[in-house]
Each structure stands twice: as structure tokens, then as C-alpha cells.
C-alpha positions in Angstrom: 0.0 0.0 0.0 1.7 3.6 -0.8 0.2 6.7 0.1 1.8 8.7 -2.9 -0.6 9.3 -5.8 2.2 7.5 -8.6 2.0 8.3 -12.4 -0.5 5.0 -12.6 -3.0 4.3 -9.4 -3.3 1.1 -10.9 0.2 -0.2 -10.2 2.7 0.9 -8.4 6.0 1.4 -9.9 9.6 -0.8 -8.2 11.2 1.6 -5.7 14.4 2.3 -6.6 16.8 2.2 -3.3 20.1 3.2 -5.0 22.4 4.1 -8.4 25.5 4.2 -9.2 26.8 5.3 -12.6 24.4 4.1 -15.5 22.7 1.8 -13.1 19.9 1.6 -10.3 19.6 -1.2 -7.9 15.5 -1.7 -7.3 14.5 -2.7 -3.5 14.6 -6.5 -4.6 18.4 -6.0 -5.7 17.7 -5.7 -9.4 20.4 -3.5 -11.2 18.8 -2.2 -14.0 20.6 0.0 -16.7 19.3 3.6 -17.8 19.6 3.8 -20.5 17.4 7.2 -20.9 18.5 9.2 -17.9 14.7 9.0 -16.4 13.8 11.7 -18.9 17.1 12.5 -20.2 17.8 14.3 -17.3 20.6 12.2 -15.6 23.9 13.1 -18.0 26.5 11.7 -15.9 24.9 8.7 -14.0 24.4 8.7 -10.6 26.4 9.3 -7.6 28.9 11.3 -9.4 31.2 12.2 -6.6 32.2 15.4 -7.5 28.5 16.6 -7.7 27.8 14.7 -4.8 30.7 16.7 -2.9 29.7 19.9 -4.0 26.3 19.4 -2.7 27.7 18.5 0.8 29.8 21.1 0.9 27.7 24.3 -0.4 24.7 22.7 2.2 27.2 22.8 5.0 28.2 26.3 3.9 24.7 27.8 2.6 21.7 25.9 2.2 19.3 28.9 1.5 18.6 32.6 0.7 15.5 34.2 -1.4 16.7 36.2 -4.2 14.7 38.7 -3.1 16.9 39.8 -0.2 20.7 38.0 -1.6 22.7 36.9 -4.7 24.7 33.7 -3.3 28.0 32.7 -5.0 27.1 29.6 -6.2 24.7 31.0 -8.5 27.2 34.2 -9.3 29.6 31.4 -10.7 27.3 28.9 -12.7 26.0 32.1 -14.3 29.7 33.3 -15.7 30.2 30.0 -16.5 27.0 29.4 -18.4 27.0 33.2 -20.3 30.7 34.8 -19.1 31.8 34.5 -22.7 28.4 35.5 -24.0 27.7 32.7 -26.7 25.5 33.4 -29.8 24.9 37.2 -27.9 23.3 35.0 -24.5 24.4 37.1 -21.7 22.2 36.9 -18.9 21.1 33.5 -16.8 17.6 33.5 -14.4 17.4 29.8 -12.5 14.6 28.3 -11.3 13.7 24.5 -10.0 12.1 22.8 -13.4 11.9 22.8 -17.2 8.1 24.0 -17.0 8.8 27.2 -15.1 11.8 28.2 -17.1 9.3 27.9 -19.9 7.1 29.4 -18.2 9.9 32.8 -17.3 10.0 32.9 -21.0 6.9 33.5 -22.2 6.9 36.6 -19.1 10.0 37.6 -20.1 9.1 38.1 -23.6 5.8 39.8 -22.4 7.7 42.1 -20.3 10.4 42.9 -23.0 8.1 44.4 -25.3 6.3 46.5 -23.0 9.4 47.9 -21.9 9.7 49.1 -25.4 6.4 49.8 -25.9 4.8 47.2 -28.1 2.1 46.4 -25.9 0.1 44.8 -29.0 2.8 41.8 -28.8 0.8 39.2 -26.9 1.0 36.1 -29.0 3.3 33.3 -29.6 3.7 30.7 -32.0 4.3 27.2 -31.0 4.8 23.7 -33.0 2.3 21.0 -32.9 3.6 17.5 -31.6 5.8 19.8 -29.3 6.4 19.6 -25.8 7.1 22.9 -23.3 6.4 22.0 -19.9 3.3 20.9 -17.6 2.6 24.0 -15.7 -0.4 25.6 -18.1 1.3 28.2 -19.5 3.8 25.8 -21.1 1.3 23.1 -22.1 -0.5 26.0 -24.0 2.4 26.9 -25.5 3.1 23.2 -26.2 1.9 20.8 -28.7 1.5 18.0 -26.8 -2.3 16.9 -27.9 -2.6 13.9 -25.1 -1.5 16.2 -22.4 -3.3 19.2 -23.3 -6.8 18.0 -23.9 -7.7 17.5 -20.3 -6.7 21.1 -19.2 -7.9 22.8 -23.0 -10.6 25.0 -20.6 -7.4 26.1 -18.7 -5.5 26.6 -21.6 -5.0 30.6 -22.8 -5.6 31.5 -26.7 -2.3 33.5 -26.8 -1.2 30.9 -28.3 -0.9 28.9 -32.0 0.6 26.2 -33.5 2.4 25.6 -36.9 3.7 22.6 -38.1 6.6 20.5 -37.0 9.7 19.9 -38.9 9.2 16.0 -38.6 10.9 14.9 -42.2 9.7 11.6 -41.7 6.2 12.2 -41.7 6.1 15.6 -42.9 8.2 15.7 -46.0 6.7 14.8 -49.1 7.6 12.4 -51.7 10.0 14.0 -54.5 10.4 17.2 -51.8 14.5 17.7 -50.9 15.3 19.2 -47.8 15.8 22.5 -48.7 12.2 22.9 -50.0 10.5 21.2 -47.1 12.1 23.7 -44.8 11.4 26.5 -47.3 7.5 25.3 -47.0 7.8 24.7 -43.3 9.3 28.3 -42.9 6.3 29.6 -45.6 3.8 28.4 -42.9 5.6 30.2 -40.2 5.2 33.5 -42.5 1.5 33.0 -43.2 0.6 32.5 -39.5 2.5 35.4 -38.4 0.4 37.5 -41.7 -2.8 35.8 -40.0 -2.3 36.7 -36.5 -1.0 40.5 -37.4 3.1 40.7 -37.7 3.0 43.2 -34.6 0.9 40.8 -32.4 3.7 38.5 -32.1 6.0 38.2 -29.4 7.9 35.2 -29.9 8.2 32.1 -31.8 9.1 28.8 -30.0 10.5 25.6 -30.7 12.7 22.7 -29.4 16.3 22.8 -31.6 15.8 18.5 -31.1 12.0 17.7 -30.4 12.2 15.7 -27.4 9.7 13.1 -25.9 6.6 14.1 -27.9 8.0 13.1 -31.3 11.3 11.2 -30.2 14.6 13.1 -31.1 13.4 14.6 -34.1 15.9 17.1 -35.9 15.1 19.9 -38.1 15.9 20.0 -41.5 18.9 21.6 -42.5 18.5 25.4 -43.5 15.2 25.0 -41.3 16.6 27.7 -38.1 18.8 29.8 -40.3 14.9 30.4 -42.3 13.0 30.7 -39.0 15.0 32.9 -37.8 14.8 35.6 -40.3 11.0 35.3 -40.0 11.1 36.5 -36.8 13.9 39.0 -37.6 12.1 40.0 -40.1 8.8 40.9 -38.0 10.6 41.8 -34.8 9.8 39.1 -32.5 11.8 37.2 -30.6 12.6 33.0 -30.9 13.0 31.5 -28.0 14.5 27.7 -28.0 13.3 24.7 -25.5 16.8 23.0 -25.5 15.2 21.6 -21.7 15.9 18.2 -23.3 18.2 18.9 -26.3 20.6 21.1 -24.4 23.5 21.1 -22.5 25.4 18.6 -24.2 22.9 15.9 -25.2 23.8 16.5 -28.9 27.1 16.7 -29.1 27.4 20.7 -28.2 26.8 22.5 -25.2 23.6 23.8 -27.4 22.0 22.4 -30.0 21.9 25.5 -31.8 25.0 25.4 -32.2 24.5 23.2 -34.7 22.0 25.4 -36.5 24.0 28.0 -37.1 21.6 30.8 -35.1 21.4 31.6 -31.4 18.5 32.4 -29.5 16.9 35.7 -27.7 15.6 33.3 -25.0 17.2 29.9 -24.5 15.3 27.9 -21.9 17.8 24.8 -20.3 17.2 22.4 -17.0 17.9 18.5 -17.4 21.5 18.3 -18.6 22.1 21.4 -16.7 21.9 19.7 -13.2 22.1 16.5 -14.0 19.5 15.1 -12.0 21.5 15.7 -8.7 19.2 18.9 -7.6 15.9 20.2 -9.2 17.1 22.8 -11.3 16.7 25.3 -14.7 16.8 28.3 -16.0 17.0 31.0 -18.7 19.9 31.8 -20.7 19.1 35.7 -22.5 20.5 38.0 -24.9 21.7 40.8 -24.5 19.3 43.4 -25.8 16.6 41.5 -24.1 18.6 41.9 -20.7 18.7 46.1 -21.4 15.4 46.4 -22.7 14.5 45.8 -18.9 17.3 47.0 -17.3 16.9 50.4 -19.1 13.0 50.0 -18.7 11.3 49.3 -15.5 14.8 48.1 -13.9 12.5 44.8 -12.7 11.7 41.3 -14.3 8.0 40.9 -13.2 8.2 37.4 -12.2 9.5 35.0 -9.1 9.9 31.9 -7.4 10.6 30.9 -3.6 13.2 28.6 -4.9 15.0 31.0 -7.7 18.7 31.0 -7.8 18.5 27.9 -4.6 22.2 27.9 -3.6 22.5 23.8 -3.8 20.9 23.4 -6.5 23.2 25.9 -8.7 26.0 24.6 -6.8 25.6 20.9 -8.2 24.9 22.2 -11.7 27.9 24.4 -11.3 30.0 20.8 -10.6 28.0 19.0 -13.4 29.0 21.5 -16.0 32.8 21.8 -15.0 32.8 17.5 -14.9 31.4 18.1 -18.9 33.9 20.5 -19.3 36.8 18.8 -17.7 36.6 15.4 -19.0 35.7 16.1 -22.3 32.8 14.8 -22.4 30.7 16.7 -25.6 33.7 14.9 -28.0 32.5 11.8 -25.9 28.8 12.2 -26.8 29.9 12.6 -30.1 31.3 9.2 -30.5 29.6 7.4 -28.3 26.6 8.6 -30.0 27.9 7.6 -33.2 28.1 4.2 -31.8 25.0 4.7 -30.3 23.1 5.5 -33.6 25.1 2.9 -35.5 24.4 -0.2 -33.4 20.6 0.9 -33.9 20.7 0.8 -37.1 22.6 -2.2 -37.7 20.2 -4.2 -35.3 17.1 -2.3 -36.5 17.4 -0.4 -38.9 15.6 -3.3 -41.4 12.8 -4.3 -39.1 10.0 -4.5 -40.6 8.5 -2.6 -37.8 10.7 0.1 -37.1 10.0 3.0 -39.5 12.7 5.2 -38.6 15.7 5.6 -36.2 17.0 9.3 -35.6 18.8 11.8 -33.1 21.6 13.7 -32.4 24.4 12.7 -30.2 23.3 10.5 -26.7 19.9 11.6 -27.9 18.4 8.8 -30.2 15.0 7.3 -30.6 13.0 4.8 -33.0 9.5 5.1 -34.4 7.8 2.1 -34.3 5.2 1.6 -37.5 2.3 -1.2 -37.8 3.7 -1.3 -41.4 6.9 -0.3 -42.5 6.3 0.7 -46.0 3.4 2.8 -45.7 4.7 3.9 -42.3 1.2 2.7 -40.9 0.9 3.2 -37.0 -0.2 0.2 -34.8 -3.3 0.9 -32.6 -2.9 3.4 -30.0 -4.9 0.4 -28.2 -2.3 -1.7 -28.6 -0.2 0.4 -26.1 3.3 -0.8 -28.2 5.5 2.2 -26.7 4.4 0.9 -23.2 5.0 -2.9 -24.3 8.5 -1.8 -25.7 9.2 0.0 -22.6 8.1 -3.7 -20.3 10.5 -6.0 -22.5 13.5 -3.4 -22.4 13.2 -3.1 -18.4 12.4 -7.6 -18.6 15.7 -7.2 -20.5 17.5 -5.3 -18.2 17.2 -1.8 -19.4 15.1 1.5 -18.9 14.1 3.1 -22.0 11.6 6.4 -22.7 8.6 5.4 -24.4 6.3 7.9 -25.9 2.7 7.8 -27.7 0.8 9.7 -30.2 4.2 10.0 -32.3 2.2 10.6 -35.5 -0.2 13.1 -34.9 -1.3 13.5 -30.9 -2.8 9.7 -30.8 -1.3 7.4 -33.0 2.6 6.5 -33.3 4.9 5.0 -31.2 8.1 5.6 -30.5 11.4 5.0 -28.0 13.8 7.6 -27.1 17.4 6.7 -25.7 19.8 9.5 -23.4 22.6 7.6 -21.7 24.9 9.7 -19.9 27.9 11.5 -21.0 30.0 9.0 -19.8 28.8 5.9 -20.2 31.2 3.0 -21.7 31.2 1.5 -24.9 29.9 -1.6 -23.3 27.0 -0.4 -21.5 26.6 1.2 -25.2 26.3 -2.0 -27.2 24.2 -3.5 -24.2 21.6 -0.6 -24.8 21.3 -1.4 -28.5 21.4 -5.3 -27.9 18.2 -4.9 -25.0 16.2 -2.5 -27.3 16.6 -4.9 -30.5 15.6 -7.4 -27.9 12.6 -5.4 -26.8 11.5 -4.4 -29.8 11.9 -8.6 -31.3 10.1 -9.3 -28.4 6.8 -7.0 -28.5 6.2 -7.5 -31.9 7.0 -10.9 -32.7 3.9 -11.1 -29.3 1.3 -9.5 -31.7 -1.4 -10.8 -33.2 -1.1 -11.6 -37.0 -4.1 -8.7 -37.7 -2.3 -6.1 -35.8 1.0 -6.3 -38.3 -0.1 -4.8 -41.4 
């Protein structure tokens, strides 16, 4: 019997009693690996004793002030770290406890930015469908996420709108190169901002590498450099949800970087912290930073927990541990070998439609039919089934639903940390080919097209 309302009150899930590394030892003595880092939060494993040091040691020196009353160090140095060198014009950081409400400082900050210069008309923002922003409800409006906003839609403001996502694989058509599917996909951005009134929009926002609702889904190339210029073009801002993406999950510290643009607002928590204290936070231009500090002098907006001392103080260790053992070059490879091993296991299964990612950040759609990219019955639960054989086998995975359109699709989404070995590599892609053998080789003849 637990007393803790659980994701499912129809069964509780193991209790997990310790980790170390990739691995968690359940209360029966289990080790299981995870492979996904919970939510691809977890970047270096678990019981990183550097990061558990520095969270002994800052709570032993200050556990607590309210940034309304002190700065504290801890949070003075993960700042310079983070924005000292000002990357892509990012120049400013603002911390809070959770992906959601550094989402959630975004859309206020981008409020409050143009009606410190006077564009008080700005009040909409564009969003991607089968995108994913955070829980609290102004990120789930802002999101895409059709399963997790239809409960709450009454809740839900209409300050927001939603364009297509850059989701080749389902989106591109037949005969269309890359270049002219993110010409079309950038078209549609144009349209909605001519629909909505060019000087009604504040921002436009979108996750660099769409996480958990689509399953490490990458733009196509040209696709940033062309949204951008949209929104330079019409004076409002783009924020980027690099919550999952970011921090060295692709290979770079940002996954812009990759894009070859940089953000006004750049919203960042799981690889930032690791996992080892609830923590996220803002990274922000420059000009957006002296449109309020030569306006009101005040960002409008708060949290008990901003800036918490511990918490920045264990991001502050996980981000010098990235820095110090080299481990973006590691993603790199190891993702390589990562993505490789998929696809040499997978990659012709007649029900796997597509394997993609960037880096430690890889997932595969799972299709009832692989040449007419059919999905199984969202009845069928198969992300769920996937995610039951991969932890029978030994491993956690991420399983997601509604890939295709907000109710069908399924897909799985690997993030192993940083530093995980080659081994525990190869075991990942051995358990999910296992997984995936298992589940639908299980099916009914009717439900494989």
C-alpha cells in the first residue's frame, strides 16, 4: 500500500533504493541499466562524486537565501560559467527548479520585454504542434503536446498557435529535398504570423531537437537559419526549448550550435543539473537583458526557490565534470556508436519506420507497417510494451505515444549519460533490439499490417 498518488494508481511502480553510474539497484536488488537518464535528465549517471561533494559542501556552507533579499555565489559562478563568454549574444542567466517554469519565465520575459519598449500589441506566440514545453499551463499551452493538453484545454489561454513540426519523416513529401520542405515549413511560419497580425507576435518557440513528444526529431537543415529571419524580419523574438536537447545531449553544449543561429531566450534544465538537484533556467540576450534594465529596472516574475544555492551549486560541478573530461567529443562518439548499433540491429525491421537523433539523444519510431509507415493501434499500447520487455531485459528506456499526430505513433527515445562506456553502449542497443523482437513478434497476426 503507498500513500503517494504514482503516475498509474493502478500499479505501483519498483522503488528504486540506489544508483550508481548508468545503473539503479531496485529494492529487490535488481540493477537495471538507464539507458534514458529517467527523462534524459541524468547526463552523468548517478552518484557522481564530484557533484555529490559539492552538494555536501555548499549545504554545510549555505543551504538557503531568497533572491529577493541575496545573490549567493554559487549561483554568481554557474552564471559566468554558463553566459561569461556571451555565446551566440546569451548574456544573462535566471534559474529556477524545473523545465516548465523556465518555460514558463519565458513567455513573461518576452511579455515584459516588449512592453518595456512599448509594443504592448505583442501578446502572441507561436508554437509547434507535436511539441512539448512543460506541464505548468502556460507551457502546455504553449506546447503541442495533444494527449497532455486535452484534459486542461478549458485552462488553456488562446495567446497561443501552433504551426507545423519539422518532422521529415512524416512531414516531407515524396520528391520534396530538404531545402524545399524547410522553405515550405518556414512559408507556414510566415502565413501565420500575416494571420495573426506581424505586430501581435511576441515570440516564436520551438525545441532545436524535439524531445519526448516526437522522439529526437531534428530539423531539416536550413530550417533555423529560415526561421529565424522570419522573426527578424517581424521583430519578434525566438525562444528555443533546448530543456531536453541542451547542454550537451547533442554533441554541443547547445544544439543550436549546430543550427548555425542563437536564440533571444534559450530555456535549459535536465542536462544542466544532471539530475542531482531540481534545477533550470534562462539563458538571455543581451538586448533583451537592457530592454528591462533600461525599462522598468525589474523582471515581473519569481519563485521561492530561484537562484536555490544547492541546487546551482551541483549544476555548477556538473557543468565543469562536462567541461573537464571532455565529455561533448565523448557524446559525439559514443553517440555515433550509439546510432550505429541501432541501425545495424534495426534499422531493417519490418516494424521500425525510422531511427534518428543527435548525439546521446536517439529514438525509434515504431510503425504497424513499415512501407506505408502505418501506425499500430494506439490500443495496442506498443511504446508501453516496448518499454516492459526493455526493463524484462534489463534496461530502462523512454517510451512515448501519439508520435504521428497527438494519438497514434509510437516511438522510443534513448539518453545515456555522458560517460557511459562503450559496453553499456552496445548492451543498450542489444536490449532495445531485444525489446522491440520481443513485443512484436507477441502480436497478433491482424495487428501487423
Amino acid at each position: 500500500m503507498t500513500r503517494i498518488l504514482h503516475r498509474s494508481s493502478r500499479s505501483a511502480p519498483p522503488v528504486a533504493v540506489s544508483a550508481q553510474g548508468a545503473w539503479i539497484t531496485q529494492a529487490d536488488g535488481r540493477r537495471v541499466l538507464d539507458a534514458c537518464g529517467g527523462a534524459a535528465v541524468s547526463c552523468l549517471g548517478h552518484g557522481h562524486p564530484r557533484v555529490v561533494e559539492a552538494i555536501r559542501r555548499q549545504a554545510g556552507q549555505l543551504d538557503y537565501v531568497h533572491s529577493g533579499a541575496f545573490s549567493n555565489q554559487a549561483a554568481e559562478e554557474l552564471a559566468e560559467v554558463l553566459v561569461g563568454h556571451e555565446p551566440g549574444g546569451l548574456a544573462g542567466a535566471y534559474f529556477v527548479s524545473s523545465g516548465s517554469e523556465a518555460m514558463e519565465a519565458a513567455l513573461k520575459l518576452a511579455r515584459q520585454y516588449f512592453l518595456e519598449r512599448g509594443q504592448a500589441r505583442r501578446q502572441r506566440f507561436i508554437a509547434r504542434r507535436q511539441s512539448y514545453h512543460g506541464n505548468t499551463l502556460g507551457a502546455l499551452a504553449a506546447g503541442g503536446n495533444a494527449l497532455r493538453r486535452a484534459p486542461y484545454a478549458p485552462l488553456l489561454a488562446d495567446a497561443f498557435s501552433h504551426v507545423s513540426p519539422a518532422y521529415a519523416y512524416r512531414g516531407q513529401q515524396a520528391g520534396e529535398g530538404e531545402a524545399a520542405y524547410a522553405a515550405r515549413l518556414a512559408a507556414e511560419l510566415e502565413a501565420e504570423f500575416q494571420r495573426l497580425g506581424p505586430d501581435t507576435v511576441a515570440a516564436f518557440i520551438a525545441e532545436p531537437v524535439v524531445g519526448a513528444t516526437l522522439g529526437c526529431v531534428p530539423a531539416p537543415a536550413g530550417y533555423f537559419r529560415a526561421v529565424r529571419e522570419v522573426c527578424d524580419r517581424h521583430g519578434a523574438l525566438l525562444i528555443l526549448d533546448e530543456v531536453m536537447c541542451g547542454m550537451g545531449r547533442t554533441g554541443t553544449l547547445h544544439a543550436w550550435e549546430q543550427e548555425g543561429i542563437a536564440p533571444d531566450i534559450q530555456t535549459v534544465a535536465k542536462g544542466l543539473g544532471g539530475g542531482f538537484q531540481p534545477i533550470g533556467g534562462l539563458l538571455i540576450a543581451g538586448h533583451v537583458l537592457d530592454a528591462i534594465r533600461d525599462g522598468s529596472g525589474s523582471f515581473k516574475h519569481g519563485h521561492t526557490y530561484v537562484a536555490h544555492p544547492i541546487a546551482c551549486a551541483a549544476a555548477l560541478a556538473v557543468q565543469h565534470v562536462i567541461r573537464e573530461e571532455g565529455l561533448l567529443a565523448q557524446v559525439q562518439s559514443l553517440g555515433q556508436r550509439l546510432r550505429q548499433g541501432l541501425e545495424a540491429r534495426l534499422g531493417q525491421h519490418p516494424h521500425v519506420g525510422d531511427i534518428r537523433g543527435r548525439g546521446l539523444f536517439q529514438a525509434i519510431e515504431l510503425v504497424a507497417d513499415r512501407d506505408s509507415k502505418a501506425t499500430f493501434d494506439p490500443a495496442l499500447q506498443i511504446n508501453l510494451r516496448v518499454r516492459d520487455a526493455a526493463l524484462e531485459a534489463g534496461m530502462i528506456c523512454y517510451p512515448g505515444g501519439g508520435t504521428a499526430d497527438g494519438l497514434h505513433g509510437d516511438h522510443a527515445l534513448l539518453a545515456p549519460p555522458y560517460n557511459a562506456s562503450s559496453a553499456e553502449i552496445d548492451l543498450i542497443v542489444e536490449s532495445m533490439a531485444t525489446a522491440v523482437e520481443t513485443v512484436t513478434a507477441s502480436l497478433p497476426r491482424e495487428a501487423r499490417a
